[in-house]
N, C-alpha and C positions, 0 to 999 in steps of 0.2 A: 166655217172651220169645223172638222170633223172634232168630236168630243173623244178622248180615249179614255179610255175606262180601266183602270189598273186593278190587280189583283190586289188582296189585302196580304199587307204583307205577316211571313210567317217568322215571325221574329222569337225564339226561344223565350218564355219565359220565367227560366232558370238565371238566364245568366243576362238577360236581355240585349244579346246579339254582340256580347262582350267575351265569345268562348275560350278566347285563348287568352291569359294573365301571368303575369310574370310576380311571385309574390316576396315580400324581402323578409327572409327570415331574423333578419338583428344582427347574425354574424360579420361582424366586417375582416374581410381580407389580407395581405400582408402589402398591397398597394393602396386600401384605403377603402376600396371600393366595399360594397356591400354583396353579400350571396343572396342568389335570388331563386326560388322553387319555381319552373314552368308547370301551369294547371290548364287541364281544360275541360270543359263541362260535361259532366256523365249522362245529359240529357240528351244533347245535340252533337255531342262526341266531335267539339272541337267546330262546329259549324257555322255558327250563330243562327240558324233555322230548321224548325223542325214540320213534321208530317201535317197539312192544313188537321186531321183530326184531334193531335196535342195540343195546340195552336188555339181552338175554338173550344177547348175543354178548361184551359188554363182559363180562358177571360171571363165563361162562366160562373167556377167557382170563387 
Protein backbone atom coordinates (compact mmCIF):
# COMPACT_ATOMS: atom_id res chain seq x y z
CA UNK A 1 0.00 0.00 0.00
CA UNK A 2 1.40 3.17 -1.20
CA UNK A 3 2.05 5.71 2.04
CA UNK A 4 0.91 9.36 1.24
CA UNK A 5 2.50 11.95 2.69
CA UNK A 6 0.37 15.18 3.30
CA UNK A 7 1.42 18.60 3.50
CA UNK A 8 1.32 20.24 6.84
CA UNK A 9 -1.47 22.15 7.09
CA UNK A 10 -1.49 25.88 7.04
CA UNK A 11 -4.09 26.68 9.37
CA UNK A 12 -4.07 30.66 10.54
CA UNK A 13 -2.85 31.22 13.74
CA UNK A 14 -4.94 34.17 14.49
CA UNK A 15 -7.96 32.91 14.35
CA UNK A 16 -7.26 29.18 14.03
CA UNK A 17 -8.96 28.35 10.72
CA UNK A 18 -12.28 29.97 12.29
CA UNK A 19 -12.04 33.28 9.83
CA UNK A 20 -15.39 34.11 9.44
CA UNK A 21 -17.61 34.80 13.03
CA UNK A 22 -20.67 36.08 13.45
CA UNK A 23 -20.55 38.04 16.85
CA UNK A 24 -23.76 39.06 19.10
CA UNK A 25 -23.56 42.40 20.15
CA UNK A 26 -26.40 42.32 23.24
CA UNK A 27 -28.99 44.28 21.26
CA UNK A 28 -32.05 42.30 20.76
CA UNK A 29 -34.34 43.11 17.92
CA UNK A 30 -38.22 43.86 17.71
CA UNK A 31 -38.72 40.04 16.91
CA UNK A 32 -36.68 38.91 19.76
CA UNK A 33 -33.82 37.83 17.87
CA UNK A 34 -30.33 39.23 18.74
CA UNK A 35 -27.93 41.64 16.25
CA UNK A 36 -25.13 40.05 15.22
CA UNK A 37 -21.56 41.97 13.91
CA UNK A 38 -19.89 39.69 10.80
CA UNK A 39 -15.89 39.66 11.55
CA UNK A 40 -13.28 38.32 9.68
CA UNK A 41 -9.64 37.79 10.31
CA UNK A 42 -7.24 40.61 9.34
CA UNK A 43 -4.47 37.94 9.17
CA UNK A 44 -5.81 35.51 6.52
CA UNK A 45 -8.59 38.04 5.31
CA UNK A 46 -11.30 35.81 5.73
CA UNK A 47 -9.43 32.38 4.71
CA UNK A 48 -8.78 30.16 7.47
CA UNK A 49 -5.05 29.64 5.84
CA UNK A 50 -2.16 31.58 5.54
CA UNK A 51 1.36 31.84 3.31
CA UNK A 52 3.45 28.16 4.55
CA UNK A 53 6.14 31.20 5.72
CA UNK A 54 3.33 32.91 8.53
CA UNK A 55 2.40 29.53 9.32
CA UNK A 56 5.94 28.23 10.54
CA UNK A 57 6.73 31.62 12.09
CA UNK A 58 3.73 31.57 14.33
CA UNK A 59 4.60 27.84 15.84
CA UNK A 60 7.99 29.15 16.33
CA UNK A 61 7.41 31.92 18.55
Amino acid sequence: MPQHNHTPSRICPNCSGFASVAIATGVRLRDGSRATVPVTCQTCTGTGAVARPLATAAKAA
